[in-house]
DRENZAFI-414324 format. One record per atom (N, C-alpha, C, O, CB): x, y, z; residue in three letters. Coordinates in steps of 0.2 Angstrom, whole numbers, plus 5000, padded with zeros to 4 digits. Each point is the difference from the previous one (the first is absolute). Glycine has a CB too. Layout:
XYZALA...
***
This chain:
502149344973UNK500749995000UNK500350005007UNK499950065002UNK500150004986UNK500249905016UNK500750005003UNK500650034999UNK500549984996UNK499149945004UNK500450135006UNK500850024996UNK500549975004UNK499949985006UNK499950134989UNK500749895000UNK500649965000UNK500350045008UNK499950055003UNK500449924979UNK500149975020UNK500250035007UNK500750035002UNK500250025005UNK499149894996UNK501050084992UNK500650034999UNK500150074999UNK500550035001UNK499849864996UNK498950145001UNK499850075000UNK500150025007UNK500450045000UNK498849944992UNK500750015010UNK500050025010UNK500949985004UNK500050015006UNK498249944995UNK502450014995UNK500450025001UNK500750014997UNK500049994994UNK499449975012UNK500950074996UNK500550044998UNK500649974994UNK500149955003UNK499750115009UNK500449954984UNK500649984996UNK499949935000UNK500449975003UNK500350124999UNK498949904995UNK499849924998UNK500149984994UNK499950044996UNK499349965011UNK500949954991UNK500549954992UNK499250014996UNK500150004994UNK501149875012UNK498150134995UNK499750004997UNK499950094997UNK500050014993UNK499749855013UNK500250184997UNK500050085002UNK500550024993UNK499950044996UNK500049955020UNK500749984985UNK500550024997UNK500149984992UNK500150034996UNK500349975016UNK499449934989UNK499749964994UNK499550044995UNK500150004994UNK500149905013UNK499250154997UNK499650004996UNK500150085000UNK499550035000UNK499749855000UNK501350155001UNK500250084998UNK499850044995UNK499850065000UNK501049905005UNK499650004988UNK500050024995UNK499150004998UNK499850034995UNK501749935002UNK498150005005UNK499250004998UNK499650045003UNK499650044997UNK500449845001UNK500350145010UNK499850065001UNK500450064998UNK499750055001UNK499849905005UNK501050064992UNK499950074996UNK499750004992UNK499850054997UNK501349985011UNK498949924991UNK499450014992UNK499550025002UNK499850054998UNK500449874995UNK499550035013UNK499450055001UNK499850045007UNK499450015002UNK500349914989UNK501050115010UNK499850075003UNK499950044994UNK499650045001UNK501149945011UNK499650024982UNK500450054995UNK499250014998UNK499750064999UNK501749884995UNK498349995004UNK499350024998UNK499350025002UNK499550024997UNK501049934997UNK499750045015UNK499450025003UNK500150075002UNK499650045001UNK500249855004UNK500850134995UNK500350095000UNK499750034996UNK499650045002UNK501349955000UNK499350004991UNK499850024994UNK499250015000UNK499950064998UNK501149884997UNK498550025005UNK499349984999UNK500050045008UNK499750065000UNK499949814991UNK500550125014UNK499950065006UNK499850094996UNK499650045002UNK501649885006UNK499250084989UNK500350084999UNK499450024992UNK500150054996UNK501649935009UNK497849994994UNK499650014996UNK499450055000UNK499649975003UNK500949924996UNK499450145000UNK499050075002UNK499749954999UNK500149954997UNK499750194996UNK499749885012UNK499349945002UNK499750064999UNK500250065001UNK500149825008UNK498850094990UNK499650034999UNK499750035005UNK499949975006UNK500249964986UNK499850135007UNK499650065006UNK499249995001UNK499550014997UNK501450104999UNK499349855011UNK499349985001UNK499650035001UNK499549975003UNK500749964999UNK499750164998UNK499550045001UNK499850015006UNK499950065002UNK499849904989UNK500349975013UNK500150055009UNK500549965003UNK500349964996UNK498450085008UNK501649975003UNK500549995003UNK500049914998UNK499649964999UNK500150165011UNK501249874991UNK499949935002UNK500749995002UNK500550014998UNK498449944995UNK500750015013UNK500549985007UNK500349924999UNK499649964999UNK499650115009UNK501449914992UNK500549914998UNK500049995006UNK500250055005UNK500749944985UNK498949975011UNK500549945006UNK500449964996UNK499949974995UNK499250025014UNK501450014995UNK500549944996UNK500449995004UNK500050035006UNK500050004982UNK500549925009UNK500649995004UNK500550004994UNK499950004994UNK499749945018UNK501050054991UNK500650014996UNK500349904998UNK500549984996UNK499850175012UNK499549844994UNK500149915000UNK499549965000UNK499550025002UNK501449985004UNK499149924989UNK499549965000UNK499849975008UNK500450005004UNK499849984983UNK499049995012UNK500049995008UNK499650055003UNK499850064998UNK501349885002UNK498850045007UNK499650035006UNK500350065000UNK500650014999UNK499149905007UNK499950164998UNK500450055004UNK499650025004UNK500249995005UNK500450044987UNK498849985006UNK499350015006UNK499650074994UNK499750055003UNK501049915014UNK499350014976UNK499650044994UNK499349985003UNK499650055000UNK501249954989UNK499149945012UNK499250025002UNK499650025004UNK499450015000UNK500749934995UNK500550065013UNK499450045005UNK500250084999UNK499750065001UNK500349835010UNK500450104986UNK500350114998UNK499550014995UNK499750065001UNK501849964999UNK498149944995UNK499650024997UNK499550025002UNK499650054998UNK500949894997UNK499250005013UNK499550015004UNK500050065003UNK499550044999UNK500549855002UNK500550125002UNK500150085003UNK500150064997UNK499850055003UNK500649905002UNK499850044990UNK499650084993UNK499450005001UNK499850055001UNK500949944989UNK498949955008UNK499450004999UNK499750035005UNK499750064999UNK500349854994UNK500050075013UNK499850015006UNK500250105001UNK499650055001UNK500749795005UNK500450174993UNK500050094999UNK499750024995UNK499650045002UNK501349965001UNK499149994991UNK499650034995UNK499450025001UNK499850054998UNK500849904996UNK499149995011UNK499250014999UNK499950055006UNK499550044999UNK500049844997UNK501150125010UNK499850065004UNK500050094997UNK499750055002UNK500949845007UNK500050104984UNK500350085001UNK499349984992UNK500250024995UNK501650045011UNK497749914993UNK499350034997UNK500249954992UNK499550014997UNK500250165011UNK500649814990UNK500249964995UNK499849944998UNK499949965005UNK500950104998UNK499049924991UNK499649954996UNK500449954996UNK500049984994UNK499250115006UNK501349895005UNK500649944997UNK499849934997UNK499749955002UNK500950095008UNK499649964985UNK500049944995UNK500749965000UNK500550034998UNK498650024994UNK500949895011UNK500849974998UNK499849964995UNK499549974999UNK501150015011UNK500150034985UNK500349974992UNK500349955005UNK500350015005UNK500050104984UNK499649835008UNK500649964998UNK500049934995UNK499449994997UNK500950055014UNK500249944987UNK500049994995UNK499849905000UNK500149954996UNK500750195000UNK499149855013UNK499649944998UNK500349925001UNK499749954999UNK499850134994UNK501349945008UNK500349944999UNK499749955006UNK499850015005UNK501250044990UNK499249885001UNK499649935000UNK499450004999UNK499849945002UNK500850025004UNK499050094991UNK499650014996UNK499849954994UNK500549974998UNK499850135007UNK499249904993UNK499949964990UNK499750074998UNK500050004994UNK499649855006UNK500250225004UNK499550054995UNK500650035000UNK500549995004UNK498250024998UNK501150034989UNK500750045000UNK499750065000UNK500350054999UNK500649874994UNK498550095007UNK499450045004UNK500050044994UNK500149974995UNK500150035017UNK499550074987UNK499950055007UNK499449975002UNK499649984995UNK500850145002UNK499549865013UNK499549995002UNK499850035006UNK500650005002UNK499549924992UNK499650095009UNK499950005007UNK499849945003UNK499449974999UNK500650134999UNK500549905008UNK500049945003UNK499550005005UNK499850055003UNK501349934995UNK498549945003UNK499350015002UNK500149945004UNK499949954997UNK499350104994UNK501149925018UNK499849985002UNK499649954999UNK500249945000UNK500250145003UNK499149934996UNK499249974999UNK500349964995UNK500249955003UNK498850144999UNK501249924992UNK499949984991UNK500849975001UNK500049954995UNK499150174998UNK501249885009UNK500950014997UNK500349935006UNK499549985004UNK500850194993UNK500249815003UNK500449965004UNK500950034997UNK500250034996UNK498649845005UNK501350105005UNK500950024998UNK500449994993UNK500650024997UNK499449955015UNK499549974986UNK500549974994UNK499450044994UNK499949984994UNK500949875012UNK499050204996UNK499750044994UNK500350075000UNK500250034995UNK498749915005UNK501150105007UNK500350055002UNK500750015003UNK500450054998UNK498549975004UNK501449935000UNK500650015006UNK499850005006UNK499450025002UNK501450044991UNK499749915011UNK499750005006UNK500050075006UNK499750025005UNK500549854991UNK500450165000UNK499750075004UNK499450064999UNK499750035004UNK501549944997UNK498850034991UNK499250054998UNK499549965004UNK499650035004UNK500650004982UNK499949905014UNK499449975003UNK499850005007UNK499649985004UNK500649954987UNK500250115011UNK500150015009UNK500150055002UNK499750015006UNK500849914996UNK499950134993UNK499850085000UNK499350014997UNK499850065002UNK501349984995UNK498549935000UNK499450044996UNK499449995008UNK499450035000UNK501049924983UNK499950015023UNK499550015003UNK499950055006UNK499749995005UNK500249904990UNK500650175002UNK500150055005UNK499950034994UNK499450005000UNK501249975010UNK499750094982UNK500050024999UNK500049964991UNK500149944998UNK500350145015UNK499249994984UNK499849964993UNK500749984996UNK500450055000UNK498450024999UNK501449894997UNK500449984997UNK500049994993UNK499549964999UNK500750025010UNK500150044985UNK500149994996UNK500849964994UNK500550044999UNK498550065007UNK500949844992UNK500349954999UNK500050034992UNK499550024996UNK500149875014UNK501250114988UNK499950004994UNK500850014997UNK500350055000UNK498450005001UNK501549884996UNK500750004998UNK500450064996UNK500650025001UNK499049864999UNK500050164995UNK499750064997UNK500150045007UNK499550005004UNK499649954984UNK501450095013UNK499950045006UNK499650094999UNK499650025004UNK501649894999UNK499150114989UNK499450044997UNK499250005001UNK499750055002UNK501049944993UNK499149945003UNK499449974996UNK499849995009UNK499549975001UNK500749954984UNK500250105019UNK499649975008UNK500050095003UNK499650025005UNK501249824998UNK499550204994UNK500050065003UNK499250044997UNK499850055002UNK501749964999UNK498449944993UNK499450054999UNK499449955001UNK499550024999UNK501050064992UNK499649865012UNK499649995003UNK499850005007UNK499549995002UNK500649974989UNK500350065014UNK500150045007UNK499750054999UNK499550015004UNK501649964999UNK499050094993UNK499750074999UNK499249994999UNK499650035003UNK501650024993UNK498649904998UNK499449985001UNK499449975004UNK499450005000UNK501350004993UNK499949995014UNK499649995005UNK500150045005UNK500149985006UNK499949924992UNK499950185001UNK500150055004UNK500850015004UNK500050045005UNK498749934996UNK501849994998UNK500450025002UNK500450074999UNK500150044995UNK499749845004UNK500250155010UNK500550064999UNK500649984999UNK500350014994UNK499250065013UNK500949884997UNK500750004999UNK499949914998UNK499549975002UNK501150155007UNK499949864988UNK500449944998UNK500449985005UNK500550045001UNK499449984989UNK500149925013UNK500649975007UNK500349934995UNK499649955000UNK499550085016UNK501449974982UNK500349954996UNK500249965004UNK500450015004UNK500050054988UNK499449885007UNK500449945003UNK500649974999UNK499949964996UNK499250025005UNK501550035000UNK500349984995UNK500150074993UNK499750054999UNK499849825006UNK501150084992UNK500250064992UNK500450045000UNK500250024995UNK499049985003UNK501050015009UNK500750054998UNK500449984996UNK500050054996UNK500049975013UNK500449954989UNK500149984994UNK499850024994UNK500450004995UNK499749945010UNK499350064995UNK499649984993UNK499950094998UNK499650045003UNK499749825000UNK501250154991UNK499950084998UNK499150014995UNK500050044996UNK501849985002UNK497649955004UNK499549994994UNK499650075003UNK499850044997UNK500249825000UNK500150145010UNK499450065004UNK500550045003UNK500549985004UNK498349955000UNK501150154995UNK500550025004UNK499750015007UNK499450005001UNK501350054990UNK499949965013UNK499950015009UNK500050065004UNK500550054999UNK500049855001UNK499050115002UNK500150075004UNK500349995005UNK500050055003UNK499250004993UNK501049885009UNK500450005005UNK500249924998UNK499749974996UNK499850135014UNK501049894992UNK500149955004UNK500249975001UNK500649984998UNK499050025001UNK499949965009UNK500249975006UNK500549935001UNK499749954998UNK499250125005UNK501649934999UNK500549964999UNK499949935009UNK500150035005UNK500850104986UNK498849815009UNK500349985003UNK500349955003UNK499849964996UNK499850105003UNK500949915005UNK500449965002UNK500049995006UNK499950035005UNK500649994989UNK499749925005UNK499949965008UNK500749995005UNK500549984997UNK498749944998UNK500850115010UNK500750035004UNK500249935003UNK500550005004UNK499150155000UNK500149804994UNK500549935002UNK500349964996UNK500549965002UNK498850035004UNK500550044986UNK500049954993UNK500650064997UNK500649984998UNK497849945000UNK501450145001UNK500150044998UNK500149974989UNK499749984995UNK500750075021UNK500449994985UNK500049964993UNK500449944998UNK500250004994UNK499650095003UNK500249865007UNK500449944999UNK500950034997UNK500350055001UNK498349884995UNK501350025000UNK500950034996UNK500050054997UNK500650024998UNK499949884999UNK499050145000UNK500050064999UNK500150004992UNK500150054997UNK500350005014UNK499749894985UNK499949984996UNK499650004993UNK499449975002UNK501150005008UNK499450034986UNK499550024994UNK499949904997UNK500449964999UNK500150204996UNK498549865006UNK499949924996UNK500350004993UNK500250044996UNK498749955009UNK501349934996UNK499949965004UNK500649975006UNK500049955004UNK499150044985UNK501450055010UNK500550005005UNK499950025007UNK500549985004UNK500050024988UNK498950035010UNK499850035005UNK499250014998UNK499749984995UNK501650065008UNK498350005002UNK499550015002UNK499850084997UNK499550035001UNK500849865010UNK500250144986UNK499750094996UNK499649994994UNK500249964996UNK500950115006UNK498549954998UNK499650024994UNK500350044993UNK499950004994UNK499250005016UNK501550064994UNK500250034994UNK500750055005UNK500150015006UNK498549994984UNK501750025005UNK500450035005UNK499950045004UNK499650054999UNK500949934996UNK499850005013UNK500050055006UNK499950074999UNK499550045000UNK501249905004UNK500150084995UNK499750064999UNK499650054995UNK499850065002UNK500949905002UNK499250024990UNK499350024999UNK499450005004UNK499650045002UNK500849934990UNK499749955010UNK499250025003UNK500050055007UNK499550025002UNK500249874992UNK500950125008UNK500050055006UNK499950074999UNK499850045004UNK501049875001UNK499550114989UNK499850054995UNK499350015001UNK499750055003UNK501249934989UNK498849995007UNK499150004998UNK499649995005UNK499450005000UNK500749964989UNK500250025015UNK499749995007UNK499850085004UNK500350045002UNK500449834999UNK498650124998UNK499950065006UNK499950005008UNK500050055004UNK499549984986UNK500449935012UNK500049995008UNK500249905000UNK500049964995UNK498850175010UNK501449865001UNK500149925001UNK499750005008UNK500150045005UNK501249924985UNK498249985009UNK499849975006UNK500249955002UNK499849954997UNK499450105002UNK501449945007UNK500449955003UNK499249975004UNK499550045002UNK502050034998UNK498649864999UNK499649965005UNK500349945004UNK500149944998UNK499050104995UNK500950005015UNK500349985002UNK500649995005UNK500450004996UNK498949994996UNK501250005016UNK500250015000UNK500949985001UNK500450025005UNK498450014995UNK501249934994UNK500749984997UNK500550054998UNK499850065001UNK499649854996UNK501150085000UNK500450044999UNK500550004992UNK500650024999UNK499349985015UNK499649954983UNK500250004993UNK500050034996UNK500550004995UNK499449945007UNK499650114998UNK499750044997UNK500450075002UNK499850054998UNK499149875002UNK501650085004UNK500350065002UNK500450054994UNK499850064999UNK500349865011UNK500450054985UNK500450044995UNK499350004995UNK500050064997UNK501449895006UNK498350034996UNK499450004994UNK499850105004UNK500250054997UNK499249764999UNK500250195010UNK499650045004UNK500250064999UNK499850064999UNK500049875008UNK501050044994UNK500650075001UNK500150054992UNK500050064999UNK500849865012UNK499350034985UNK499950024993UNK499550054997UNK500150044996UNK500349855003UNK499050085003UNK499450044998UNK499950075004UNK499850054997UNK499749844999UNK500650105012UNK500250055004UNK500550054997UNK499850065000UNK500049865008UNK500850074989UNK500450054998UNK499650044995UNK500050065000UNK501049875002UNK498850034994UNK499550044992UNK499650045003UNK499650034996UNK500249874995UNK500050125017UNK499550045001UNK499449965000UNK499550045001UNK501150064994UNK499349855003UNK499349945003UNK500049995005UNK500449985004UNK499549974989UNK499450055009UNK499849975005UNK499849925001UNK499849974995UNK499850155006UNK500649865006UNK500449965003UNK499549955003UNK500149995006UNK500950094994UNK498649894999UNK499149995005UNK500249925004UNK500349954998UNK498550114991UNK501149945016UNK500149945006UNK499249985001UNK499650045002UNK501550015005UNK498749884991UNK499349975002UNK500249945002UNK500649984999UNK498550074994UNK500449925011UNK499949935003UNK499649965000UNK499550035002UNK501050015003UNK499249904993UNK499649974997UNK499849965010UNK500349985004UNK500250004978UNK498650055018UNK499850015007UNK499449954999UNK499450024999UNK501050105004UNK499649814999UNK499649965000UNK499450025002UNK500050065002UNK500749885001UNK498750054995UNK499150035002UNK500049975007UNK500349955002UNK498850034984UNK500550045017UNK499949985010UNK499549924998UNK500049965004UNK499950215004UNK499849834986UNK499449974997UNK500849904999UNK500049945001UNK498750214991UNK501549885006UNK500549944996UNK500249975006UNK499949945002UNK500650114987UNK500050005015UNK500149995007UNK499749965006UNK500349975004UNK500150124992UNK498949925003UNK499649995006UNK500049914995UNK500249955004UNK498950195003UNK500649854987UNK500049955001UNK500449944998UNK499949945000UNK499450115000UNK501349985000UNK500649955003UNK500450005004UNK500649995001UNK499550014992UNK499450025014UNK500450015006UNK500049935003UNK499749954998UNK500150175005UNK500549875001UNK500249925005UNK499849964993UNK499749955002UNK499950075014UNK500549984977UNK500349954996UNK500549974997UNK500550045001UNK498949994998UNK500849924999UNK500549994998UNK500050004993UNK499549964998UNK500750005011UNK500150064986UNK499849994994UNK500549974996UNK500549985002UNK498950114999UNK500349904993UNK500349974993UNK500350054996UNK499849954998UNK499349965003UNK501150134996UNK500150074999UNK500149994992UNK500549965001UNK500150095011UNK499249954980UNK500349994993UNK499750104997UNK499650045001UNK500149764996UNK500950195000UNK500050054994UNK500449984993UNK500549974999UNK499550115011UNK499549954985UNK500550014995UNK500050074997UNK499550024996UNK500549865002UNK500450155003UNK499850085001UNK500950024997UNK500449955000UNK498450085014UNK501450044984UNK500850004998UNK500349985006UNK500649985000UNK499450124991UNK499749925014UNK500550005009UNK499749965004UNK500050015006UNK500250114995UNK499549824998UNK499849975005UNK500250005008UNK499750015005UNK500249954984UNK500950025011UNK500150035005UNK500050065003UNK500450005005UNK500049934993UNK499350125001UNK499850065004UNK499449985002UNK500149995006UNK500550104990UNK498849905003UNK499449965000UNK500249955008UNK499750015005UNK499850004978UNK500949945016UNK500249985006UNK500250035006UNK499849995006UNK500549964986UNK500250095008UNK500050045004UNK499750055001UNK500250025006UNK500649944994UNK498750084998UNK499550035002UNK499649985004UNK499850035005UNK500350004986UNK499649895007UNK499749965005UNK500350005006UNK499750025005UNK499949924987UNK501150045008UNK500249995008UNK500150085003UNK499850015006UNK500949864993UNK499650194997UNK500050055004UNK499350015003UNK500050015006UNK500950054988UNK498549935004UNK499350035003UNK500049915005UNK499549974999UNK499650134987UNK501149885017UNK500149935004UNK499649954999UNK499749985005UNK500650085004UNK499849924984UNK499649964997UNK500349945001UNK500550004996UNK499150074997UNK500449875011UNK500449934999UNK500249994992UNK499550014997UNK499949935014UNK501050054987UNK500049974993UNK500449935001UNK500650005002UNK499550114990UNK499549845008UNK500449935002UNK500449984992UNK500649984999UNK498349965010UNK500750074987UNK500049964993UNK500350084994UNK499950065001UNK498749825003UNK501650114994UNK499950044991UNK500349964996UNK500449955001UNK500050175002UNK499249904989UNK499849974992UNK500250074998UNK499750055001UNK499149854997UNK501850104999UNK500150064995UNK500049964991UNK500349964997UNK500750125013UNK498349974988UNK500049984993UNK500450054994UNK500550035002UNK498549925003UNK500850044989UNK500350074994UNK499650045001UNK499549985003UNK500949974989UNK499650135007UNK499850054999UNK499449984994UNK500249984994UNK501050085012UNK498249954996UNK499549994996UNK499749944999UNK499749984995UNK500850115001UNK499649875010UNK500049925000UNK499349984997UNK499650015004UNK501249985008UNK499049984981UNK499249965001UNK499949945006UNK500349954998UNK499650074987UNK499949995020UNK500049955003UNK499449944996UNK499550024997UNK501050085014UNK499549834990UNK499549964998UNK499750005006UNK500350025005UNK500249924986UNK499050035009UNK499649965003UNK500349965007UNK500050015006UNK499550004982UNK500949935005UNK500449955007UNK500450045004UNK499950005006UNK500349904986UNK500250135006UNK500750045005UNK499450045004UNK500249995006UNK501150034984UNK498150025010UNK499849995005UNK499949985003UNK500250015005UNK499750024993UNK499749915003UNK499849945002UNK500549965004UNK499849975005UNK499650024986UNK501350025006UNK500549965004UNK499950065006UNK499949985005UNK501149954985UNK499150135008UNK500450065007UNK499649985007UNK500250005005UNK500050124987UNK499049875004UNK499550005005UNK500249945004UNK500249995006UNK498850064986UNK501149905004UNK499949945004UNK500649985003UNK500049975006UNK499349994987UNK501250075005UNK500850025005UNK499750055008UNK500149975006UNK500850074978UNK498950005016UNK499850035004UNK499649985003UNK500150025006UNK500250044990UNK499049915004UNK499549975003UNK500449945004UNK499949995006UNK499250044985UNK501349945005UNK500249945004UNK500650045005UNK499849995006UNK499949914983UNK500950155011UNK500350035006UNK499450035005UNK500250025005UNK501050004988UNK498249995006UNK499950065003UNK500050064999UNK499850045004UNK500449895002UNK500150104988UNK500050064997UNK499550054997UNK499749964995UNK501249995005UNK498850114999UNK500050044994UNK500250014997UNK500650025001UNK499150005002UNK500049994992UNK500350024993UNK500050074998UNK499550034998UNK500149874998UNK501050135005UNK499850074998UNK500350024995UNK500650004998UNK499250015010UNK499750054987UNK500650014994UNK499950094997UNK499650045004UNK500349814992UNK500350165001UNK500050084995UNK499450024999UNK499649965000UNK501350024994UNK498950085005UNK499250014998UNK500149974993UNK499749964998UNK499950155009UNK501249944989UNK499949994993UNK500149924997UNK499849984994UNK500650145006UNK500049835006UNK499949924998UNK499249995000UNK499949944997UNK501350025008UNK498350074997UNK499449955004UNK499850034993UNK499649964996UNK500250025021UNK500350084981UNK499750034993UNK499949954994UNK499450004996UNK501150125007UNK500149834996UNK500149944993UNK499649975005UNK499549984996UNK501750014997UNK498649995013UNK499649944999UNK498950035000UNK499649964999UNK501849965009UNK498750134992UNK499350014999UNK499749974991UNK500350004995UNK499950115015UNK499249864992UNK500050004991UNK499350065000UNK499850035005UNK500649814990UNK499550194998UNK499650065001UNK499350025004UNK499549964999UNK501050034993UNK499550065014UNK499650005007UNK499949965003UNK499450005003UNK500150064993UNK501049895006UNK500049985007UNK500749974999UNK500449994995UNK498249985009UNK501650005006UNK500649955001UNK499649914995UNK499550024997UNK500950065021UNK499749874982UNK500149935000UNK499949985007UNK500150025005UNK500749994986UNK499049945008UNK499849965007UNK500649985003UNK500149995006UNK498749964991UNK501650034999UNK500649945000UNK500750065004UNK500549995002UNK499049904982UNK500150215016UNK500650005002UNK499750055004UNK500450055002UNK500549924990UNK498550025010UNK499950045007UNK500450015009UNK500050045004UNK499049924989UNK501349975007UNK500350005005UNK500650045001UNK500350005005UNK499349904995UNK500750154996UNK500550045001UNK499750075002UNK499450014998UNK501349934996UNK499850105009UNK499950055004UNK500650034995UNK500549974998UNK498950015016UNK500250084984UNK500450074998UNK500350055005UNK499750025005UNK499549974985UNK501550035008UNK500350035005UNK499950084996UNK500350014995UNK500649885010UNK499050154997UNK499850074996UNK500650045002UNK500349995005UNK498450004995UNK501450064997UNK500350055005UNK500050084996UNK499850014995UNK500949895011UNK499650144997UNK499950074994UNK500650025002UNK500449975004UNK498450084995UNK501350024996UNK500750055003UNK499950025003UNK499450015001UNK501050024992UNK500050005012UNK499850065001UNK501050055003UNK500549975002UNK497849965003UNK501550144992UNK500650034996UNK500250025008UNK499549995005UNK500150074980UNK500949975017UNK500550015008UNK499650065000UNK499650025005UNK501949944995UNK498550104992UNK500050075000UNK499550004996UNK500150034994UNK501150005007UNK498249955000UNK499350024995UNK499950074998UNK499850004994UNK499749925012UNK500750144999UNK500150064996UNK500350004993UNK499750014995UNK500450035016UNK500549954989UNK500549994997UNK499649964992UNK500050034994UNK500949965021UNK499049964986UNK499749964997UNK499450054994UNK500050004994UNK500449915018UNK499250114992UNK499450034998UNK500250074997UNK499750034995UNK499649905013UNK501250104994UNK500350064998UNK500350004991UNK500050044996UNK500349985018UNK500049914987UNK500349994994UNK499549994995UNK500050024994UNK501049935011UNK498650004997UNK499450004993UNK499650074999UNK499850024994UNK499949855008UNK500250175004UNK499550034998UNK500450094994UNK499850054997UNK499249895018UNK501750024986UNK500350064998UNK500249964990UNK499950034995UNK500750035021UNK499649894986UNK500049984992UNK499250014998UNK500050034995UNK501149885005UNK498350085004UNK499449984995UNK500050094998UNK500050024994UNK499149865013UNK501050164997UNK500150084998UNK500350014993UNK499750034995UNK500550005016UNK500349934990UNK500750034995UNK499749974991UNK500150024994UNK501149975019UNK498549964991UNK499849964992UNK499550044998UNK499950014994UNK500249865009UNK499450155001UNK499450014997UNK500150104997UNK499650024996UNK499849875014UNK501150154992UNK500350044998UNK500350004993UNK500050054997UNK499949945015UNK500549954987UNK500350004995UNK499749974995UNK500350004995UNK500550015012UNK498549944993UNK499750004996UNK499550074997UNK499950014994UNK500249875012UNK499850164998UNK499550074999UNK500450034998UNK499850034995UNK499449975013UNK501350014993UNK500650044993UNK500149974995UNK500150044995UNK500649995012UNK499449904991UNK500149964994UNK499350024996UNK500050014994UNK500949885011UNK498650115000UNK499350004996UNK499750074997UNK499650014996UNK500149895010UNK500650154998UNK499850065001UNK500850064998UNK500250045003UNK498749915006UNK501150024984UNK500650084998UNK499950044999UNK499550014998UNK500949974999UNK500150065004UNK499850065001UNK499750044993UNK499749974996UNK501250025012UNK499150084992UNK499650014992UNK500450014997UNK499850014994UNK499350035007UNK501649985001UNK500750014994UNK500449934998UNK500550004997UNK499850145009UNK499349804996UNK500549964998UNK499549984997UNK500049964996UNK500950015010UNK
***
């Protein structure tokens, strides 16, 4: 999907037009918000955001993973797979899978940390645990009342923030604000814009913590787009941040292709990028998680070797900070599971 552009400005005739459709369905994403999800037996961690579209859920995903395994933890990520065809439970296999079986983000997380695909967000927690999972890292789902959460991590992009602030389809909310600011246990701003300001300060007031990261190019992506000029396509929720990411790390960008969020690219439209670029003199550079749809299962395509993947990770201002807060919810969950399981002898 494309979102609409009138999301991203203020008091707009379309915005206003479709008001009354978001509050039906803020009314019913509230409501199904506020539902008991099922107690997945050990810790589990959401990533989400508060609007459709990009925020930087998948490198924050990368960066749990990367903490978890330091503080001794055996993380499985749930999600539920979109642009997927499996409605799972599976675990996603690189080797076996392509994007338009898994999604293209399991298929790009699973080659760092195991992942488990399953529309059935239940039917996916017991198959995480089946694979030795200590904790559950949710991709996605905040929303979705089916598994309950033992934290979770909120984040937003401090350039995009929340557009008109608006509920789909008149805007870019998944359900109401303030709920979900309610249920938010920490928010990680990415990034140094200032959109994201009144949202920060909100959760700040509630006694949440407040987390500042920045998405830090690999020295490896860097080195090999130096003295290039590139061709630059995404279709990711933010494409444009992907753009300027490239030029903050001093990447030339001659060219940019912004596609939809979740773009199937074909064949030809690669074919064209290439041959667009070959003929200025450019590289082609693109997303890890775009280059993920064009793999077909265990390898690239010949027809799309000529692109260079631009990689990059989080990395948090206040990593203390960071790591304090999980290791204190993994406490608190795991606590409060051994009381639920262990009553006393007078009750």
């Amino acid at each position: 999907m494309r979102e609409p552009a009138f999301w991203y400005r203020p008091a707009s005739f379309y915005s206003r037009l479709l008001l009354p459709l978001g509050a039906l369905y803020g009314a019913v994403a509230g409501r199904r918000m506020q539902r008991p999800g099922l107690d997945a037996g050990i810790p589990v961690l959401c990533v989400g955001n508060y609007h459709t579209g990009g925020a930087g859920k998948t490198p924050t995903v990368l960066a749990l993973t990367r903490l978890l395994r330091d503080l001794g933890e055996t993380p499985v990520v749930l999600s539920r797979g979109y642009g997927g065809r499996l409605r799972g439970p599976v675990m996603v296999d690189p080797i076996r899978h392509a994007a338009a079986d898994v999604g293209d983000e399991p298929l790009m997380l699973a080659r760092t940390v195991p992942v488990a695909v399953a529309r059935d967000r239940p039917s996916g927690v017991a198959l995480a645990r089946s694979q030795g999972a200590s904790v559950i890292l949710m991709d996605d789902g905040f929303q979705n009342p089916a598994v309950a959460k033992d934290a979770s991590l909120i984040v937003i992009d401090a350039n995009r923030g929340l557009g008109n602030a608006c509920l789909f389809p008149a805007g870019p909310l998944r359900a109401p604000l303030d709920l979900q600011l309610a249920r938010t246990d920490a928010l990680i701003v990415i990034g140094d814009g200032t959109a994201a300001k009144s949202v920060a300060a909100g959760i700040a007031a509630r006694g949440k913590p407040v987390l500042s990261a920045h998405l830090k190019p690999t020295d490896a992506s860097v080195a090999a787009l130096a003295a290039r000029r590139v061709l630059a396509f995404a279709g990711i929720g933010d494409p444009g941040r992907f753009f300027r990411t490239l030029r903050a790390a001093g990447i030339d960008v001659v060219r940019e292709r912004a596609f939809a969020d979740h773009h199937p690219y074909s064949q030809g439209e690669i074919e064209a990028l290439i041959a667009e670029a070959t003929r200025d003199g450019l590289t082609l550079v693109t997303t890890e998680k775009d280059l993920a749809r064009l793999r077909t299962p265990g390898r690239m395509p010949s027809w799309a070797n000529a692109i260079v993947p631009f990689a990059v990770t989080l990395e948090f201002d206040d990593a203390a900070a960071l790591r304090k807060f999980v290791s204190d919810r993994l406490f608190k969950a795991r606590e409060k599971k051994y009381r639920v399981a262990s009553p006393s002898p007078g009750g």
